[in-house]
ROTORMAR-654470 format. One line per field, with one value per residue (C-alpha): residue number from 1; residue in three letters; x, y, z. Coordinates in Angstrom, 3 decimals. Example, Ala and Ser with C-alpha at 12.3 -4.5 7.8 and 13.67 -1.06 7.14 Angstrom:
2
pos: c(1;2) $
code: c(Ala;Ser) $
east: c(12.300;13.670) $
north: c(-4.500;-1.060) $
up: c(7.800;7.140) $
***
This chain:
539
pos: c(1;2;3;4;5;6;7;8;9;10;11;12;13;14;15;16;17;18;19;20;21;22;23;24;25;26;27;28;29;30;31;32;33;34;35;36;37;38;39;40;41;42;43;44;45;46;47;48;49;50;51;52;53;54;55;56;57;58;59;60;61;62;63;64;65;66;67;68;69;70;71;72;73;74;75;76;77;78;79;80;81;82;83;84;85;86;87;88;89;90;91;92;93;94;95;96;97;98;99;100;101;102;103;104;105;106;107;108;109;110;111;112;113;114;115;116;117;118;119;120;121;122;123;124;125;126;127;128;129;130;131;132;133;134;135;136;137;138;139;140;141;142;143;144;145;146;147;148;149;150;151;152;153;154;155;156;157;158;159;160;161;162;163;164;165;166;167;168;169;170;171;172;173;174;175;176;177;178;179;180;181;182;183;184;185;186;187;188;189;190;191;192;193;194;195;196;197;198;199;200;201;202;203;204;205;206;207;208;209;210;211;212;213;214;215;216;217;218;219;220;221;222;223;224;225;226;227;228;229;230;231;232;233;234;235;236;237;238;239;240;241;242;243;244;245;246;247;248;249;250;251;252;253;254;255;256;257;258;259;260;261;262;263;264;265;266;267;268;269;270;271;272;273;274;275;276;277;278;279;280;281;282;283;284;285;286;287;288;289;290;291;292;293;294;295;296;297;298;299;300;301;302;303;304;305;306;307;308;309;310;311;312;313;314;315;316;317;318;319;320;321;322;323;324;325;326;327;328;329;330;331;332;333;334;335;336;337;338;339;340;341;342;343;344;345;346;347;348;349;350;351;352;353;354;355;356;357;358;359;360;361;362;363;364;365;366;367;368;369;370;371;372;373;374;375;376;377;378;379;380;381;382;383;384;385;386;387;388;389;390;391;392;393;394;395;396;397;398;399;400;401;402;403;404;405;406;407;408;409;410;411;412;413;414;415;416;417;418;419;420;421;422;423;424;425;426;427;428;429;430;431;432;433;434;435;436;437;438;439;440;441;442;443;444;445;446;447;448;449;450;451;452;453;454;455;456;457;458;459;460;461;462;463;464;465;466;467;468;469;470;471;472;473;474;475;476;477;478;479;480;481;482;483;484;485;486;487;488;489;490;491;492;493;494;495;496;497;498;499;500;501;502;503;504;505;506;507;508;509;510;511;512;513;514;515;516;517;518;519;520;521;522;523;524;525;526;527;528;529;530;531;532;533;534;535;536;537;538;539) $
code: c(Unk;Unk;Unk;Unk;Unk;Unk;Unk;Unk;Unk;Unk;Unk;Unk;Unk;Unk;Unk;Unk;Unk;Unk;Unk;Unk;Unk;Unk;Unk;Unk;Unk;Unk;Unk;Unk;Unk;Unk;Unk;Unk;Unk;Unk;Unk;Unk;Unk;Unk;Unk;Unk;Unk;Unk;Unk;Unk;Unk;Unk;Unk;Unk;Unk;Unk;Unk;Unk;Unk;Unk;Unk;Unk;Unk;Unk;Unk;Unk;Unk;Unk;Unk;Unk;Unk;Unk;Unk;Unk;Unk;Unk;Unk;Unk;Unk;Unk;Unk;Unk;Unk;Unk;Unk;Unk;Unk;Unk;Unk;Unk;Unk;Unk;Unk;Unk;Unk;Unk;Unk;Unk;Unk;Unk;Unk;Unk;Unk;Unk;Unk;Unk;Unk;Unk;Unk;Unk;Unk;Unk;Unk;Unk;Unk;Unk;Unk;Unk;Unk;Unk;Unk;Unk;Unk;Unk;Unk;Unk;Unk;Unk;Unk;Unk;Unk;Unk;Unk;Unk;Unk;Unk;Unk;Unk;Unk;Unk;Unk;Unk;Unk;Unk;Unk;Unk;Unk;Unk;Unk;Unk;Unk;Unk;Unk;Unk;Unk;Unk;Unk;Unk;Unk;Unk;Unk;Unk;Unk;Unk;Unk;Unk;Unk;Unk;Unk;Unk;Unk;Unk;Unk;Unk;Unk;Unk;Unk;Unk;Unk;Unk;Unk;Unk;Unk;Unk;Unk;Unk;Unk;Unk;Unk;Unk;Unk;Unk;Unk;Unk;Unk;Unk;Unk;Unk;Unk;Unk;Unk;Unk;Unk;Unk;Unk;Unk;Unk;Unk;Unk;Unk;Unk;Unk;Unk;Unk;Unk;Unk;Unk;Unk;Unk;Unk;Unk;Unk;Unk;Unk;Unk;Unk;Unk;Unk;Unk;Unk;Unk;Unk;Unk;Unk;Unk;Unk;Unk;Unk;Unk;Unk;Unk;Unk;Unk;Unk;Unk;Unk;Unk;Unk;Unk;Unk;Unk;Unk;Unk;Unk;Unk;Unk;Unk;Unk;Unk;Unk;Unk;Unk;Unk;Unk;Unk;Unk;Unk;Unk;Unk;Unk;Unk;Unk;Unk;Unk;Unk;Unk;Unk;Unk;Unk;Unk;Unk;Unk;Unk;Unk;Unk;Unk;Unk;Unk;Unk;Unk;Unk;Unk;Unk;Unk;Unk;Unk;Unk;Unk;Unk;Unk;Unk;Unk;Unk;Unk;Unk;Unk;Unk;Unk;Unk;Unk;Unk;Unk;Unk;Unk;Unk;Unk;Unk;Unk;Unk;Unk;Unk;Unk;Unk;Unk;Unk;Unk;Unk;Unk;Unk;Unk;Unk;Unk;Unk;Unk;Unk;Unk;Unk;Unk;Unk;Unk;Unk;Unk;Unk;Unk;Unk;Unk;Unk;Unk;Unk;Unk;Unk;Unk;Unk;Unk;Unk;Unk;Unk;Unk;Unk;Unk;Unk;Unk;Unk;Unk;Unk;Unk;Unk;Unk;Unk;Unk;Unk;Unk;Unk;Unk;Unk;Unk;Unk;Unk;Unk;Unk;Unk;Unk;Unk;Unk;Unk;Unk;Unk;Unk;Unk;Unk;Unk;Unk;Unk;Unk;Unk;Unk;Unk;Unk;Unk;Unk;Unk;Unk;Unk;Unk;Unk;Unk;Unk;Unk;Unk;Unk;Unk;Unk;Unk;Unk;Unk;Unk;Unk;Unk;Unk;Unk;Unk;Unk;Unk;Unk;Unk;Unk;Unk;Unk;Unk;Unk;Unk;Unk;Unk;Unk;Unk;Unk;Unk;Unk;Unk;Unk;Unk;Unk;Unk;Unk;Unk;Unk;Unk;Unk;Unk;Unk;Unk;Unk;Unk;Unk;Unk;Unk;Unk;Unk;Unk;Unk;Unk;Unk;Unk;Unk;Unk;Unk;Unk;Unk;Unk;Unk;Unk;Unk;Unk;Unk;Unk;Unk;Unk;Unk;Unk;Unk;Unk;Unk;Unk;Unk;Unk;Unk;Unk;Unk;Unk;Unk;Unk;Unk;Unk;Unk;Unk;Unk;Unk;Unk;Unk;Unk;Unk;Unk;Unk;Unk;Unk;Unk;Unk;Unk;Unk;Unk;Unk;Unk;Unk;Unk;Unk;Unk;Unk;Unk;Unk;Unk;Unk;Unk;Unk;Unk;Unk;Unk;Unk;Unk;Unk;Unk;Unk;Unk;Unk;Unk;Unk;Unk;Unk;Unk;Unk;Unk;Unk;Unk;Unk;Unk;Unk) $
east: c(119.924;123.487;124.175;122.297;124.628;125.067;123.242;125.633;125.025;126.011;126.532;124.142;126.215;126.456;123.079;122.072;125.201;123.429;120.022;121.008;122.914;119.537;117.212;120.132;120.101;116.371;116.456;119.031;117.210;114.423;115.153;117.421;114.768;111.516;113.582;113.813;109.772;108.643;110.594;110.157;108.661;112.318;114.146;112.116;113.366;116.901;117.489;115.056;113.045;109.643;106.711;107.451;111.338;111.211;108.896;111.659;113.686;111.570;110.987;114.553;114.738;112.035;113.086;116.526;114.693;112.302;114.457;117.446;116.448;116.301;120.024;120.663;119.235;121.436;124.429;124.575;124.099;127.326;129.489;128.198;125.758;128.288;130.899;127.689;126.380;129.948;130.346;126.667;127.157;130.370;129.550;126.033;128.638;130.441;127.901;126.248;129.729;129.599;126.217;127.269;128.976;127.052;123.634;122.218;118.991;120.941;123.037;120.466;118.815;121.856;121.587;118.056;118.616;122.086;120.056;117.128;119.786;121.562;118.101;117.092;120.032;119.971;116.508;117.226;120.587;118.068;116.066;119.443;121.146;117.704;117.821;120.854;120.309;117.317;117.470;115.974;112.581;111.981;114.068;110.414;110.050;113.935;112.052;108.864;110.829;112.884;110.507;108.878;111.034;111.681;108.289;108.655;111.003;108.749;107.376;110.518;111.726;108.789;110.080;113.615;113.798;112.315;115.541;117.828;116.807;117.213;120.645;121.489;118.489;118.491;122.329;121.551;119.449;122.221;125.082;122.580;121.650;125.538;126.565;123.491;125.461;128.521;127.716;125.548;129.006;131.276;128.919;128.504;132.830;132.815;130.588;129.640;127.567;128.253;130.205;127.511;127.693;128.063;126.722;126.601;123.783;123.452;122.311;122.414;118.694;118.447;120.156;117.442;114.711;116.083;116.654;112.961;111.324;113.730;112.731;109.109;108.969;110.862;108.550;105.624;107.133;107.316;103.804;102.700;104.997;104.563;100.806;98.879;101.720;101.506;98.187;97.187;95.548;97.806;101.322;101.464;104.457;102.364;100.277;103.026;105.480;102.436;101.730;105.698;105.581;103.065;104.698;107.705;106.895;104.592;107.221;109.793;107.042;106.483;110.344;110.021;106.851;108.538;111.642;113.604;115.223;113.317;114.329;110.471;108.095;104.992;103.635;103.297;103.229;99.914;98.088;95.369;96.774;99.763;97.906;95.091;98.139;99.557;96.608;95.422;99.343;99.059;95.323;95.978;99.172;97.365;94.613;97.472;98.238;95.405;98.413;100.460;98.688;95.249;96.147;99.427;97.691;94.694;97.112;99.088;96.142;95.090;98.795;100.237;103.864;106.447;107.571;103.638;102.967;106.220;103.914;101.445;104.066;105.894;102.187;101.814;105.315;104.552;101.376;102.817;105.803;103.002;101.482;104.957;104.859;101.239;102.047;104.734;103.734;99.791;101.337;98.657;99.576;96.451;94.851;96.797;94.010;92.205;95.042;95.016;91.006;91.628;94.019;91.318;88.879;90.761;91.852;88.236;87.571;90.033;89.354;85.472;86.945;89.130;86.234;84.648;87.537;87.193;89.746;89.809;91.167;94.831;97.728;95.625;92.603;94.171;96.139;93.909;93.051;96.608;97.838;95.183;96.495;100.066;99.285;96.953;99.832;102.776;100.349;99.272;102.543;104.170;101.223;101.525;105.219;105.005;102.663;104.231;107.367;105.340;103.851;107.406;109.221;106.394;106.663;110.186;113.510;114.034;111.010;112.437;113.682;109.989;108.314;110.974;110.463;106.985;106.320;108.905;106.687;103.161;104.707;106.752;103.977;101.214;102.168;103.219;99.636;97.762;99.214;98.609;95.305;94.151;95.476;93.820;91.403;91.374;92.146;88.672;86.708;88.260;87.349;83.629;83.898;85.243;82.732;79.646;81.132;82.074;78.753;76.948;79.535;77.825;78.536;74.888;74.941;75.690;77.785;79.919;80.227;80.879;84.276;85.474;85.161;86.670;89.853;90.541;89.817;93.142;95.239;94.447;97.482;99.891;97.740;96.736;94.457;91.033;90.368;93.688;92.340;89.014;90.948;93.218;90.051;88.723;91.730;91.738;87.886;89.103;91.890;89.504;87.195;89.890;91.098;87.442;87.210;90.453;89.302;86.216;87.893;90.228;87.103;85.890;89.226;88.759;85.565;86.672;89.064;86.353;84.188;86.874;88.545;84.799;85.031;87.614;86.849;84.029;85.847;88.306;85.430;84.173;87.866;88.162;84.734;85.661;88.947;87.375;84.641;87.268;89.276;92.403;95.243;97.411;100.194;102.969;101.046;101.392;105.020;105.379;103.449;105.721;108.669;107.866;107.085;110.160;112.338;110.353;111.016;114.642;114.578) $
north: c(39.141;41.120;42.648;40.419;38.085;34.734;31.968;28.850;26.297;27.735;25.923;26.738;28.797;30.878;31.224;32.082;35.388;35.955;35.798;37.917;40.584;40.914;42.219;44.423;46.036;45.859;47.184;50.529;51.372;52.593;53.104;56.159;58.149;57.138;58.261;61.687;61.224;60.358;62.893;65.686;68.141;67.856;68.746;72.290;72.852;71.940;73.124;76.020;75.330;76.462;73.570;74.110;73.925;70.544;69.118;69.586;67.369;64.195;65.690;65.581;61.996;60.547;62.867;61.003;58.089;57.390;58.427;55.995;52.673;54.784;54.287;51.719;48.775;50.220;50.731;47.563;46.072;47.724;48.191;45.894;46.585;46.073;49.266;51.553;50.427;50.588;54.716;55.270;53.814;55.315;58.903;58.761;57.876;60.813;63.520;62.207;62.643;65.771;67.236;66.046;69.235;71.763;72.947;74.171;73.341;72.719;70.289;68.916;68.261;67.165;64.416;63.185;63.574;61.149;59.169;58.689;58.053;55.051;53.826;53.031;50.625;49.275;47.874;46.071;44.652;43.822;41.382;40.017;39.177;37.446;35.330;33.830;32.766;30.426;27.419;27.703;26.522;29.135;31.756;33.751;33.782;36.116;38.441;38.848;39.565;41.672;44.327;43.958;44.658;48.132;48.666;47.688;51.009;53.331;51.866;50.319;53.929;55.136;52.664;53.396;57.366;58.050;56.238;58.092;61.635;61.037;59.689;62.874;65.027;65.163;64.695;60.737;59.951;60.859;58.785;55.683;56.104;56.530;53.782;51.499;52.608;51.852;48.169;47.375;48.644;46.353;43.358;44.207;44.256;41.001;38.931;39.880;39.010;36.424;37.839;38.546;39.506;42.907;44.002;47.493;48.699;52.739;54.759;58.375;58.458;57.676;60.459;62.666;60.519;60.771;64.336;65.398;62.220;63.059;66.973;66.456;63.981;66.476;68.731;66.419;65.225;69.134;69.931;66.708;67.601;71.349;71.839;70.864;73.047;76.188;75.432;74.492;78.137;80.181;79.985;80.251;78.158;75.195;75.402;76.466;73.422;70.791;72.062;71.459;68.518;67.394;68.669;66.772;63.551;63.244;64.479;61.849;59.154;60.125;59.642;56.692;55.406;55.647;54.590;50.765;50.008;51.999;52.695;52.022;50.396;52.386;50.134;46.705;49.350;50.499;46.752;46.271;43.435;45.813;48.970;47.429;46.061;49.457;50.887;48.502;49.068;52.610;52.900;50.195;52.209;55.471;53.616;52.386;56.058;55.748;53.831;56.913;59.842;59.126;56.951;58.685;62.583;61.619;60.226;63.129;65.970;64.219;65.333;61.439;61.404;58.576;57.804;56.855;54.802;52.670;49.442;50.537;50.218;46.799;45.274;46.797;45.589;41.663;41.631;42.871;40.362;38.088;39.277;38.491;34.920;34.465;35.769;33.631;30.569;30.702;31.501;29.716;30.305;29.511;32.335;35.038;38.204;37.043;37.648;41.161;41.155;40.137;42.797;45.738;44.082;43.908;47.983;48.744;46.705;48.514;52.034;51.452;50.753;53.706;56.042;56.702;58.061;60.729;62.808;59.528;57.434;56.170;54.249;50.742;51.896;51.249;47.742;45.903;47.746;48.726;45.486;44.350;47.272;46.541;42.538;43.675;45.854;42.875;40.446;42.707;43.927;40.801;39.281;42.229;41.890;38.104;39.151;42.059;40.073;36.799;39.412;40.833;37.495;36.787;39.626;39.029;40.136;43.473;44.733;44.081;47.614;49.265;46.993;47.963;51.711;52.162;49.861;51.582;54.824;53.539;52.724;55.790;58.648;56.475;57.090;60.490;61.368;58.982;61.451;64.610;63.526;62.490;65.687;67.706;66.283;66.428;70.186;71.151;68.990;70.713;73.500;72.872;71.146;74.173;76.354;74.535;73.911;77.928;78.639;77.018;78.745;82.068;83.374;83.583;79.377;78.172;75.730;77.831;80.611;77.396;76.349;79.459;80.250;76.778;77.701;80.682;79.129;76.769;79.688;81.887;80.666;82.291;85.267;87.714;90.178;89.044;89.746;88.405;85.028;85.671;85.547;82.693;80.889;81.700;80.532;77.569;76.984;77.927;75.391;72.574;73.392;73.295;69.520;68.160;69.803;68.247;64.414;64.644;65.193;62.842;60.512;61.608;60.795;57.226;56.979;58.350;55.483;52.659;53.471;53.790;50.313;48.653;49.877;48.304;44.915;45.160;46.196;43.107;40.681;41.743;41.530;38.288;36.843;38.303;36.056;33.204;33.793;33.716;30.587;33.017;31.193;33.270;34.734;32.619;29.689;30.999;31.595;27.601;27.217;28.894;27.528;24.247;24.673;26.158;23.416;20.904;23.037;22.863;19.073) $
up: c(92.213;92.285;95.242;97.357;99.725;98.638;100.683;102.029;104.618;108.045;110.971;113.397;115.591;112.783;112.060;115.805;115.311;112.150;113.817;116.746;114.836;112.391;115.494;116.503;113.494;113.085;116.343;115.252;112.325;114.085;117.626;117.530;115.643;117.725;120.952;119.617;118.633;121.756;123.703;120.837;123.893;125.275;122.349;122.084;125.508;125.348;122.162;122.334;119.826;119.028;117.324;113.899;114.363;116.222;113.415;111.144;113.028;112.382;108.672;107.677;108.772;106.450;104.199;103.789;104.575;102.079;99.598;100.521;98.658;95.762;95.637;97.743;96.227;92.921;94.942;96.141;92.438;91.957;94.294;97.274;100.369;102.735;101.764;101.605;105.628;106.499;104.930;106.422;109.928;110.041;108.990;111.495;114.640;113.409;113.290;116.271;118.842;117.057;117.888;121.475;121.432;119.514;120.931;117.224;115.517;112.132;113.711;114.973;111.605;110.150;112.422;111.636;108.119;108.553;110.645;107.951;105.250;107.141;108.649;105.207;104.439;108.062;107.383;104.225;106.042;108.967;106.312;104.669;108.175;109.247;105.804;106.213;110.159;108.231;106.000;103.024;103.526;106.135;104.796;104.351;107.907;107.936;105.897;107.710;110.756;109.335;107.831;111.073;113.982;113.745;114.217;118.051;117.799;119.233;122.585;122.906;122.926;125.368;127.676;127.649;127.520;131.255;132.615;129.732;130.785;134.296;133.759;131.516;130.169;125.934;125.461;126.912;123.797;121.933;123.986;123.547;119.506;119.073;121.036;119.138;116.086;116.956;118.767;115.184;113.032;115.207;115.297;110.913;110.582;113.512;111.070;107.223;105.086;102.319;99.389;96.303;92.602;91.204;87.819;86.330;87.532;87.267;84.009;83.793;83.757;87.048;89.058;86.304;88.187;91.607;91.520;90.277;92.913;95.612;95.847;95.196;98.035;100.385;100.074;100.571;104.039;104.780;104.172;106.030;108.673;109.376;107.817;111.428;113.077;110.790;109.981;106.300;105.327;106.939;105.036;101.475;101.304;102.310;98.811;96.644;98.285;97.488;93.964;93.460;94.942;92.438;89.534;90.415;91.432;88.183;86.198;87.641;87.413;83.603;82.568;83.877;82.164;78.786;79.787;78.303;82.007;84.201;88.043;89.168;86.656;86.615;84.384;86.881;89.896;88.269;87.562;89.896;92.059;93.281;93.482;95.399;97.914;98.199;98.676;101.665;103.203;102.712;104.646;107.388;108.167;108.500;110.945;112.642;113.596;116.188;118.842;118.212;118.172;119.548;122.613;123.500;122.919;124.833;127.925;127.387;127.702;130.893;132.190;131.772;130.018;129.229;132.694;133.477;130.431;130.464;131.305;128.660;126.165;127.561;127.153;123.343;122.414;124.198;122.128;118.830;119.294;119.952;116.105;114.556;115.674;114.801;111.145;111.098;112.886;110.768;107.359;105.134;101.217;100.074;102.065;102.587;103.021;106.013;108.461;106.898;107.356;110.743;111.932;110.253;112.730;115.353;115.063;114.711;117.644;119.829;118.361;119.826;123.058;123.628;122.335;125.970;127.468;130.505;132.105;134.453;131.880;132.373;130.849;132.541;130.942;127.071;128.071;126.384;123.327;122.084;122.823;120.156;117.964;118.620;118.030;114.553;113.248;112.885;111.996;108.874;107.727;107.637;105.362;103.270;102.610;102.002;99.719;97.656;97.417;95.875;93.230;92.750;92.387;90.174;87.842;87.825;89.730;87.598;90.057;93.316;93.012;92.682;95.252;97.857;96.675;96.787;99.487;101.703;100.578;101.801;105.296;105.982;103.904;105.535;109.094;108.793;106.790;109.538;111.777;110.496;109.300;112.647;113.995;111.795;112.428;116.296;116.050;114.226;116.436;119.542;118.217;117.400;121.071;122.984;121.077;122.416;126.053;126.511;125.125;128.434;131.085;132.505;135.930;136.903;136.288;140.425;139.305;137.280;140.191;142.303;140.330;139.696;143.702;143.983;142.044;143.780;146.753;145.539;144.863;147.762;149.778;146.967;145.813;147.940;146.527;145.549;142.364;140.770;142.853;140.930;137.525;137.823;139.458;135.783;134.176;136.238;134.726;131.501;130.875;132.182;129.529;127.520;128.670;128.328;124.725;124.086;125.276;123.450;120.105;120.800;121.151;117.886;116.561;117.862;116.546;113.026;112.854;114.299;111.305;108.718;109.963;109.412;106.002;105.579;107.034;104.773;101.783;102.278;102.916;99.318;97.872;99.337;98.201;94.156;94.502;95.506;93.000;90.353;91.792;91.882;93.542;96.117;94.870;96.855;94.978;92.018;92.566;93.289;90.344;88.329;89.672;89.473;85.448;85.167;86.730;84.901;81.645;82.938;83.544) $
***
């Protein structure tokens, strides 16, 4: 295709830099925004921030960075991949130093949303470095680690950020995502890709369908982002952003229907095999949502915070290493949709197991059950991208453009709706919990006369008079009613994504029984199919 790199023979020094310099920037793409994630509770304080203003902060960045391949893979068509990462890093190192030195919370968004926009290339250049440290025959393998790395971004980022702020509260996160940037924009200028042919790729017609997808997908990432915070009901601007939203991605998505050369091809995006994959991505990634909310908000309600779970997340990033290398080492054309089954099962498995958690439970309580998430979550998305790029290949090169699009979509959307679905979710049933606990609390109950005398008892060193010790003793009560509330929706949350994960074990076993049924080959056979009719065509 023009604009990707050409792919010589390297010596295999070479191909080890190549290799090396792929994690790195596998690494970048997604590390510099899952430290501000993770440690989002700091950045309210620092920057003084309330909830709804730090949300923003991780909105702006998908919202730059789910809209970036929209122009990249077109950019670098024309004008080259490598002058667009080298802009991109460059202007990211810039505002970064900056926002060293301004304490603002539009600085601070101009950052994510830089951040989002170079992310987005920096994956893609992840996949290309990774290609060319492989020979040919195991060039998949480059691109199944490379859409798979930056996933270890985020408890690589719990691990790191205890040390950071101790070394220099918020302003360290910043010193280490610049100095990522600038270490992956030396190592890109030490050692470049292969040259590559350009073609003219833009038509006017796509700036009209970026600018109608580009809004209406902005303002879906701000009602997914700031509708648990705000609370769906309660701001009209939540309704009138998603009916806009609407109107404007279906608008874009029409133009492009009817269009000669379209930018995304509704029409093979909508056949059955690639809207049943997007589908399954899109789902999986949303069940996947149980490592990062339900685990982590559980741990976090029983008073646990990054500097206690630091060995949690060194076991889930071992086992999901340990995924990538099963995907890769197990890759079996000719059945390519168990793995996926497998990794369902495996997240229903471990959902179960976290569902009896007590205000006992601790980081060593959920070793073994998020490594099997963390292990299920690589070994699925690499299958599914070796799949959607057989079905693209197959459907011809012209599509690479929409795969990368839409599957880019299902992974970013899916996590942030697995989120706020989950946390919705957890809300209402902390609510229906906290209801039916208060309800059994009287003061003529011994037990309840017994705590509340307890707590004051607690307090009775620091206040003096005794009926401000009864109070807080009822405060005290109160907030542990609270807690327990708060761990048995969390529960339910676990349980919610148990059942939907059987579903869809069960809902794969039937896909998987219909292919067989019909003797349908995978698609990577398919692909060798086709390519070996077409050289013997050629020959």
């Amino acid at each position: 295709m023009p604009g990707s790199p050409a792919n010589p023979d390297h010596p295999s020094g070479r191909r080890l830099s190549y290799i090396l310099i792929g994690v790195m920037i596998g690494l970048t793409s997604g590390l510099g925004n899952a430290l501000i994630t993770v440690n989002i509770a700091f950045a309210q304080g620092t920057l003084g921030l309330n909830s709804n203003e730090a949300a923003w902060l991780t909105a702006a960045y998908y919202m730059t960075y789910t809209c970036a391949n929209l122009l990249l893979v077109k950019y670098r068509q024309q004008f080259g991949l490598q002058p667009f990462i080298r802009w991109m890093l460059a202007i990211y190192a810039v505002t970064t130093l900056l926002h060293l030195g301004v304490h603002g919370f539009w600085s601070s968004v101009a950052v994510r949303a830089a951040s989002g926009f170079a992310s987005g290339g920096l994956t893609t250049l992840a996949i290309l470095y990774l290609m060319q440290g492989f020979t040919a025959p195991k060039r998949l393998t480059g691109i199944m680690m490379g859409i798979c790395i930056p996933q270890l971004a985020t408890p690589l980022a719990r691990m790191v950020s205890p040390g950071l702020l101790v070394a220099g509260d918020w302003h360290m996160l910043y010193v280490f995502e610049l100095g990522l940037t600038l270490i992956t924009l030396a190592a890109i200028l030490a050692l470049p890709l292969p040259p590559s042919q350009r073609s003219q790729a833009f038509e006017w017609r796509d700036f009209l369908t970026i600018g109608l997808l580009a809004p209406g997908l902005w303002l879906f990432i701000a009602v997914l982002s700031e509708g648990r915070i705000e609370w769906w009901t309660e701001r009209a601007w939540i309704g009138w952003a998603l009916c806009a939203s609407i109107v404007l991605v279906a608008t874009s998505l029409i133009l492009e229907h009817y269009r000669e050369n379209p930018l995304i091809n509704t029409r093979w995006l909508g056949t059955r095999q690639m809207m049943r994959l997007i589908f399954i991505a899109s789902i999986v990634r949303i069940l996947l949502s149980e490592q990062a909310f339900g685990s982590v908000g559980l741990l976090n309600v029983v008073g646990m915070i990054n500097d206690q779970m630091v060995m949690l997340n060194l076991v889930i990033v071992l086992a999901s290493i340990a995924g990538l290398l099963t995907a890769v080492l197990t890759l079996n054309p000719a059945n390519l949709s168990l793995p996926i089954t497998l990794a369902v099962a495996l997240i229903a498995i471990a959902a179960f197991m976290d569902a009896d958690s007590t205000n006992l439970t601790r980081p060593s309580s959920f070793y073994l059950s998020q490594a099997m998430i963390g292990f299920a979550s690589l070994l699925f998305l690499a299958q599914a991208m070796v799949i959607g790029i057989a079905r693209t290949l197959l459907a011809g090169p012209k599509n690479f453009i929409s795969f990368v699009v839409l599957f880019n979509l299902s992974q970013s959307l899916g996590g942030l709706a697995g989120s706020t679905m989950l946390g919705t979710f957890q809300v209402v049933r902390e609510k229906f919990h906290s209801h039916a606990l208060v309800q059994n609390i009287v003061m003529t109950d011994p037990q309840v006369a017994q705590r509340v005398e307890g707590g004051a008892a607690s307090v009775r060193g620091l206040i003096g008079d005794p009926l401000l010790r009864g109070a807080e003793g009822g405060a005290l009560l109160a907030r542990q009613v609270a807690r327990e509330a708060n761990i048995l929706a969390f529960n339910d949350v676990f349980l919610l994504v148990g059942v939907l994960a059987v579903a869809g074990v069960i809902w794969g076993l039937l896909i998987r029984r219909s292919i067989l049924r019909r003797k349908e080959p995978s698609p990577i056979i398919q692909l060798q199919q086709a390519l070996q009719a077409q050289a013997a065509k050629a020959g």
